[in-house]
C-alpha positions as CSV (number, residue, x, y, z in Angstrom):
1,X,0.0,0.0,0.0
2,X,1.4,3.6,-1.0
3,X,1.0,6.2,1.1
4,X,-1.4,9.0,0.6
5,X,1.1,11.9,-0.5
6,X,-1.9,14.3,-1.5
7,X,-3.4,14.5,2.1
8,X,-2.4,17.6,3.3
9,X,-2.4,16.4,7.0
10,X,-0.1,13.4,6.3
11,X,3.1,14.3,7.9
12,X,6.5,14.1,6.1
13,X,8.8,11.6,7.3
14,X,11.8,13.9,6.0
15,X,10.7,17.0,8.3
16,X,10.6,14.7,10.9
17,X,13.7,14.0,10.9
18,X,15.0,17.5,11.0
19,X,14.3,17.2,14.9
20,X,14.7,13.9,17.8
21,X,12.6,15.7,20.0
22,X,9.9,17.6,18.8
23,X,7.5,15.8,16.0
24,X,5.4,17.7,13.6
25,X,2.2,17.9,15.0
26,X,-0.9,17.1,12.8
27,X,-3.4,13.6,12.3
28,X,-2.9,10.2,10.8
29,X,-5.3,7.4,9.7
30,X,-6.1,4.4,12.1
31,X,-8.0,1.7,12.7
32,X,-10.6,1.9,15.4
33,X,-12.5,-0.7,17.0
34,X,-15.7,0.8,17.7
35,X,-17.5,-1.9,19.5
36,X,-17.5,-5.9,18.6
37,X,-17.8,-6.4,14.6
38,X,-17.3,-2.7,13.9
39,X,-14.2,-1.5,13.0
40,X,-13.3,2.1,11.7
41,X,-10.9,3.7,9.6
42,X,-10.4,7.5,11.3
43,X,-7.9,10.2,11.4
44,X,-6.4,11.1,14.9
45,X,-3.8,13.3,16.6
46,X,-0.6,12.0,15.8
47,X,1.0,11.3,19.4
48,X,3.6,13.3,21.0
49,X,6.8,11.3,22.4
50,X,7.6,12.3,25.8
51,X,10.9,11.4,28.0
52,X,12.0,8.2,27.1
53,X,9.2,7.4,24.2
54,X,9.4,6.8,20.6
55,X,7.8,7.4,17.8
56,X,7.7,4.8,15.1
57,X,6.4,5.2,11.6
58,X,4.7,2.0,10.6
59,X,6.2,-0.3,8.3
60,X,3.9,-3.9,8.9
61,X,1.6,-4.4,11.3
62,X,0.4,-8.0,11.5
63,X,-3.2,-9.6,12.3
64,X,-3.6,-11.9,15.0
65,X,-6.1,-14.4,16.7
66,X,-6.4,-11.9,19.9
67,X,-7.2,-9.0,17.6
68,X,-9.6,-11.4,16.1
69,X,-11.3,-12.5,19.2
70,X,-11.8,-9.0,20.5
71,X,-12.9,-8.3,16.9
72,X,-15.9,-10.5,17.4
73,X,-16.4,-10.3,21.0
74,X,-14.5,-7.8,22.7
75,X,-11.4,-8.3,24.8
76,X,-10.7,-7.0,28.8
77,X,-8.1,-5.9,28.0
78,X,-8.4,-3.9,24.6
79,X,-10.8,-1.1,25.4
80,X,-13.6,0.2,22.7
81,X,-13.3,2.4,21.4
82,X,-10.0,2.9,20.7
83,X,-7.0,2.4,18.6
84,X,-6.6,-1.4,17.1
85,X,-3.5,-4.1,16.7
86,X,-0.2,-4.8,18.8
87,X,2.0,-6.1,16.2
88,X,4.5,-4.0,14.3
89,X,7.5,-2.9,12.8
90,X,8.6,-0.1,11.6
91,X,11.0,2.7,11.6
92,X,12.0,5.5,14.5
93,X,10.7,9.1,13.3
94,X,10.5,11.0,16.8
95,X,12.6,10.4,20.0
96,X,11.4,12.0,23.4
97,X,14.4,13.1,25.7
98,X,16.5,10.0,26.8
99,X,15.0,7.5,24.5
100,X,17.3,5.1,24.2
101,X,17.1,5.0,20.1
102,X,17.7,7.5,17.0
103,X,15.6,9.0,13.9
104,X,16.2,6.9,10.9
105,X,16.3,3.6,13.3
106,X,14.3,0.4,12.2
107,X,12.6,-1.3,14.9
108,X,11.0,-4.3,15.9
109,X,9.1,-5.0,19.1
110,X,6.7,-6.4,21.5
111,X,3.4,-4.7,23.0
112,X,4.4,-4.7,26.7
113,X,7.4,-5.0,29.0
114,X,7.7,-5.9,32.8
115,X,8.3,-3.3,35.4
116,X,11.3,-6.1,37.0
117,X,9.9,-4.9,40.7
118,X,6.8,-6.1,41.4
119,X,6.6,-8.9,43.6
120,X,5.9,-11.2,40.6
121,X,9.1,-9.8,38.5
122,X,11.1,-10.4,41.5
123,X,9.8,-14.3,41.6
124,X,10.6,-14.7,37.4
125,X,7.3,-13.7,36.5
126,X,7.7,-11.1,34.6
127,X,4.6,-12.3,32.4
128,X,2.3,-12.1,35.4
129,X,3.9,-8.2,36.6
130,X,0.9,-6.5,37.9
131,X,1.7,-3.4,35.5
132,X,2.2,-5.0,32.5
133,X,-0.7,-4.5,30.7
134,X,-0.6,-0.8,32.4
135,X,1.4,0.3,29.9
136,X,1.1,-1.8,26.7
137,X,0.7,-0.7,23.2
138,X,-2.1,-0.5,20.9
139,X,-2.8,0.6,17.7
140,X,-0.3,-0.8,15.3
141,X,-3.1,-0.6,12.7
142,X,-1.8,3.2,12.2
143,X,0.4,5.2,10.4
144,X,2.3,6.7,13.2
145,X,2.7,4.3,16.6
146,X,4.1,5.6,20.4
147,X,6.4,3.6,22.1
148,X,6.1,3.7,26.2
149,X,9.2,4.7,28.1
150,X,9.1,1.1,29.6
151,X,8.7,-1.0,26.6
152,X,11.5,1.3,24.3
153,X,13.7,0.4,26.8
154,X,13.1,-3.7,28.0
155,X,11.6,-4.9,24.5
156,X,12.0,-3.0,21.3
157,X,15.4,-3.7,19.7
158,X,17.0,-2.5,16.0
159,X,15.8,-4.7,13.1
160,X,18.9,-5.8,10.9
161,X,18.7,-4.3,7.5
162,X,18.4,-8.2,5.7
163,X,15.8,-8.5,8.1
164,X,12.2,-7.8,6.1
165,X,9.6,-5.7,8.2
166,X,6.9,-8.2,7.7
167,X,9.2,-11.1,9.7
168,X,9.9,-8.8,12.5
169,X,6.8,-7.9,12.9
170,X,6.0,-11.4,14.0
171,X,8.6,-10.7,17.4
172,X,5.0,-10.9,19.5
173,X,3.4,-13.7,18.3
174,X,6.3,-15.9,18.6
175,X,7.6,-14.4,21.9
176,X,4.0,-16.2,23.5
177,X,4.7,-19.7,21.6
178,X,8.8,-19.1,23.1
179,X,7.1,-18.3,26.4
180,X,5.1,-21.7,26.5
181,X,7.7,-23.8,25.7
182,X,10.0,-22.6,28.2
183,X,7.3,-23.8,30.2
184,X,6.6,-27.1,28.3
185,X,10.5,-27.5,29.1
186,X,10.2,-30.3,25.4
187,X,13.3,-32.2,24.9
188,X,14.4,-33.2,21.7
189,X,13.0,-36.9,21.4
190,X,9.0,-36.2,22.3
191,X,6.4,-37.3,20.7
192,X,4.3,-34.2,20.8
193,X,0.8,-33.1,19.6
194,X,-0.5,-29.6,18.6
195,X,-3.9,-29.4,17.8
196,X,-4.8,-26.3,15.8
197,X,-3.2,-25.3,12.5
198,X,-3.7,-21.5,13.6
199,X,-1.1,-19.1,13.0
200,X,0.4,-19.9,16.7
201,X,-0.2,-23.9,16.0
202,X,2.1,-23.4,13.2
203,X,4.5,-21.3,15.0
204,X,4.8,-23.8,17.5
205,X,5.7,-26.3,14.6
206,X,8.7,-24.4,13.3
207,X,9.8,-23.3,17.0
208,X,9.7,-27.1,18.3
209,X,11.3,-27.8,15.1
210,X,14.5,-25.0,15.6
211,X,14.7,-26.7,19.3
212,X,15.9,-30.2,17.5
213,X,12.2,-31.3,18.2
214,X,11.4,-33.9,14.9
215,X,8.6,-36.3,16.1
216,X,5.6,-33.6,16.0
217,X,1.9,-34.2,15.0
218,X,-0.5,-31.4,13.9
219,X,-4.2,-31.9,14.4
220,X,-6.7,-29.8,12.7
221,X,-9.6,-30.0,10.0
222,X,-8.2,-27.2,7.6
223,X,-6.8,-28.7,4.4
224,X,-4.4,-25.4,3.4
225,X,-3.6,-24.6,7.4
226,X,-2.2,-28.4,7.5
227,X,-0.2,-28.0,4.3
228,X,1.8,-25.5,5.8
229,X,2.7,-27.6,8.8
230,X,3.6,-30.3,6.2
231,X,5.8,-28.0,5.0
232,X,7.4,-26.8,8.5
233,X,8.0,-30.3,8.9
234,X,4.8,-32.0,11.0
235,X,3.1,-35.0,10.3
236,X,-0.8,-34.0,10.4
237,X,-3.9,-36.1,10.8
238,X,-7.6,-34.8,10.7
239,X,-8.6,-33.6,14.0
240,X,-10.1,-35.8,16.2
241,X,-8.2,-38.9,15.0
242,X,-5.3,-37.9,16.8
243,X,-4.1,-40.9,18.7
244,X,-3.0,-41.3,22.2
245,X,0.5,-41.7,24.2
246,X,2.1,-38.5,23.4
247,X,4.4,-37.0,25.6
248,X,3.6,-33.8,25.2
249,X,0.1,-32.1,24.0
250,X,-0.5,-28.2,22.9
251,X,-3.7,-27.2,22.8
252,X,-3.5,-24.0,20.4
253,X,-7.7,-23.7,19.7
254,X,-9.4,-21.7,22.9
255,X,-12.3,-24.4,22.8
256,X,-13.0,-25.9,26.3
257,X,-13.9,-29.1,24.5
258,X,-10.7,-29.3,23.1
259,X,-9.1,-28.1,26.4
260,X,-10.9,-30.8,27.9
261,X,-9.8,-33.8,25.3
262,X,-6.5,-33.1,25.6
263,X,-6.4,-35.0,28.8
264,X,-7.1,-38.1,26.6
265,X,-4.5,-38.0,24.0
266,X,-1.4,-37.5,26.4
267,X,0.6,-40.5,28.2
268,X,1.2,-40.9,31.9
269,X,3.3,-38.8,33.5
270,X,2.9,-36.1,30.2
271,X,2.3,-32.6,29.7
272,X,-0.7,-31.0,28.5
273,X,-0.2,-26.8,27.6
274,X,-3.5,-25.3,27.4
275,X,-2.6,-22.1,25.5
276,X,-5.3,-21.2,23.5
277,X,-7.2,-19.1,25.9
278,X,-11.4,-20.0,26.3
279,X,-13.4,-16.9,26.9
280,X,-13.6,-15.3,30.1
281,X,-16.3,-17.3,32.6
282,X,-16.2,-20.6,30.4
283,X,-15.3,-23.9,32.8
284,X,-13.4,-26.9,31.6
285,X,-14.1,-30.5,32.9
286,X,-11.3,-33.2,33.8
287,X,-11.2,-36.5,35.0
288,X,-9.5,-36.2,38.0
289,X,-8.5,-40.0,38.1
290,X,-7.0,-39.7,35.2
291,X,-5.1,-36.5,35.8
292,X,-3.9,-37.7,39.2
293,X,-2.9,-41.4,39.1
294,X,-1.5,-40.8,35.5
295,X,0.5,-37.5,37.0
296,X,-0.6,-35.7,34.2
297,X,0.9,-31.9,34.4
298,X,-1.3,-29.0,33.2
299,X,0.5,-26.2,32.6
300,X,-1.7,-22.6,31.0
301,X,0.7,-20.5,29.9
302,X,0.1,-16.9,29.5
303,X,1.7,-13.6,27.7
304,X,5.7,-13.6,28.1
305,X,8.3,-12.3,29.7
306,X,11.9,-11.2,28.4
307,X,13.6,-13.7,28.3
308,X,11.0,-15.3,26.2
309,X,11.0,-12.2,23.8
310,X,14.7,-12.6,23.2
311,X,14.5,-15.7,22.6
312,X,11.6,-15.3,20.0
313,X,14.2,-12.7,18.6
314,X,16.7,-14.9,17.9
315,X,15.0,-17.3,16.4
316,X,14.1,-14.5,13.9
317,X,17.5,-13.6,13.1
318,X,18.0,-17.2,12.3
319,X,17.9,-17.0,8.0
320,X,17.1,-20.7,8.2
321,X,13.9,-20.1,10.5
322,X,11.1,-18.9,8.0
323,X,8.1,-18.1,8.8
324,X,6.3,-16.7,5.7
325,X,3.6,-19.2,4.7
326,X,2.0,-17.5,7.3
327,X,1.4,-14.2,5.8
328,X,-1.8,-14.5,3.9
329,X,-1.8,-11.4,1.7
330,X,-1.3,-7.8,2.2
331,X,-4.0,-5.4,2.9
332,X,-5.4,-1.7,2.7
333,X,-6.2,-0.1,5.9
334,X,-9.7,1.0,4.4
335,X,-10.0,-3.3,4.5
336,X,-9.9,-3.6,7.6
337,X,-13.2,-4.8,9.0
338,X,-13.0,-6.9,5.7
339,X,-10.0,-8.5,6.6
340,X,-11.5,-9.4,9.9
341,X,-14.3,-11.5,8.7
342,X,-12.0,-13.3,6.6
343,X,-10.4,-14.4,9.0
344,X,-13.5,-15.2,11.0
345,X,-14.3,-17.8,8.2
346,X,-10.6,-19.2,8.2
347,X,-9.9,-16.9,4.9
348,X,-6.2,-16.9,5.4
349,X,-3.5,-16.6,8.6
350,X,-2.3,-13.2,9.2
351,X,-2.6,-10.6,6.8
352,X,-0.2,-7.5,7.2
353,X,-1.3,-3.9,6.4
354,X,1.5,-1.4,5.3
355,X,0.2,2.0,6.3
């Protein structure tokens, strides 16, 4: 997508660049999520970076399931309205005072970062801070995109020059699949399951896979999402003739029926990851006979911390770790609610916009 040149309230990225701390003040196009199922394509005030901040011109921003799922139903913790997607990459057009990079710099980042002095930072829980999603960052579907002080600083990093903007624009994404299999703790000769061919299904293919993992299954009923874990290097069956025994199970779907038939297809003493999260107030059944006398260890992991974001990173900078069969397409801003309800009806992975 080109950018609009003839808008007279577009700002110039060269007369940004004539200063690091002040940026030319005037609107820029966004996508707003007005309520479930309505999205909107507006202009707003371009934001200002104070002490510490950036400013990042926009150079991919990736879809995601969570963006999809607030989408359809809302999300605690993306408000409405207001400002839409936490992917992105992009380059560095406006420094506040202190900011810790320089105009001209391409980026690559994560939403959030840890505050490292809460009582759950202090215990290696940096996912679970209780400030983390204080200061998070939304509204990569945008032309222009502010930085927090926090996150500049813990978990934006420069983006190599071979490095395209669409890959690094996966950093968040893949820092959750490198945050639950720090957790899965998977050693090299499992026998593990994923069930879901979803974008973060996938990405836990190609992850296991750069961790030495070879024995992996992928479950699913999509013919075109399978394919692509053929190609990562998964053997795939038709969801629910999965099998039984495996050593470890990842549950990548957010379906408590799935959560709950996990427990089934794992082998004594095995691990179950539930990742895909079920909607707020939902319960999940479990045979407890089962999940005791087998020793059966459910582990839920949530967000990342990071460690798990640098991790995710290198993986990145890895040339033989590629990830693009999962970019779908590219798409106009002005698509947006479009793009949505493709991906409601399984239309594609992750589609990028290029504001």
């Amino acid at each position: 997508m080109t950018e609009n040149k003839s808008c007279p309230t577009d700002v110039d990225y060269a007369d940004i660049r004539v200063s690091s701390s002040v940026v030319a003040t005037g609107t820029m196009r966004a996508l707003v999520l007005e309520s479930p199922g309505a999205l909107g394509l507006r202009r707003i005030a371009i934001p200002q970076p104070g002490p510490g901040e950036i400013l990042v011109r926009v150079r991919a921003a990736m879809t995601c399931g969570t963006d999809l799922k607030a989408f359809l139903r809302g999300h605690p913790q993306i408000p409405m309205p207001g400002t839409f997607g936490h992917e992105y990459s992009g380059d560095v057009v406006a420094v506040g005072e202190g900011a810790p990079f320089a105009v001209g710099d391409a980026v690559m980042g994560v939403h959030s970062a840890p505050c490292q002095d809460c009582a759950w930072c202090q215990r290696g829980q940096e996912n679970l801070c209780e400030s983390i999603m204080a200061t998070k960052v939304l509204g990569s579907y945008a032309e222009y995109l502010l930085i927090p002080a926090r996150i500049a600083a813990l978990n934006v990093f420069q983006k190599p020059a071979w490095l395209s903007y669409d890959r690094a624009a996966l950093l968040e994404p893949l820092a959750c699949v490198a945050h639950g299999l720090e957790k899965a703790s998977a050693h090299v000769d499992d026998r593990v399951l994923i069930i879901g061919p979803g974008a973060i299904g996938l990405m836990f293919v190609a992850s296991l896979r750069q961790q030495g993992v070879r024995n992996i299954t992928l479950a699913g009923r999509n013919p075109e999402r399978l394919a692509i874990g053929e190609g990562f290097g998964a053997r795939t069956v038709k969801y629910p003739d999965v099998g039984t025994n495996y050593d470890l199970v990842i549950e990548c779907t957010g379906k408590v029926e799935v959560w709950e038939a996990s427990l089934n297809m794992v082998r004594r003493g095995g691990t179950v990851v539930l990742f895909g999260g079920c909607p707020s107030g939902t319960t999940a059944n479990f045979d407890t006979g089962r999940l005791h006398y087998d020793e059966i260890s459910l582990i839920s992991p949530f967000h990342f911390g990071t460690k798990a974001v640098r991790t995710a990173r290198s993986w990145l900078l890895d040339p033989e770790f590629d990830l693009t069969p999962l970019v779908s397409g590219e798409r106009a801003l002005e698509d947006g609610e479009q793009v949505f309800r493709d991906l409601e009806a399984s239309k594609g992975l992750k589609y990028v916009f290029r504001p």
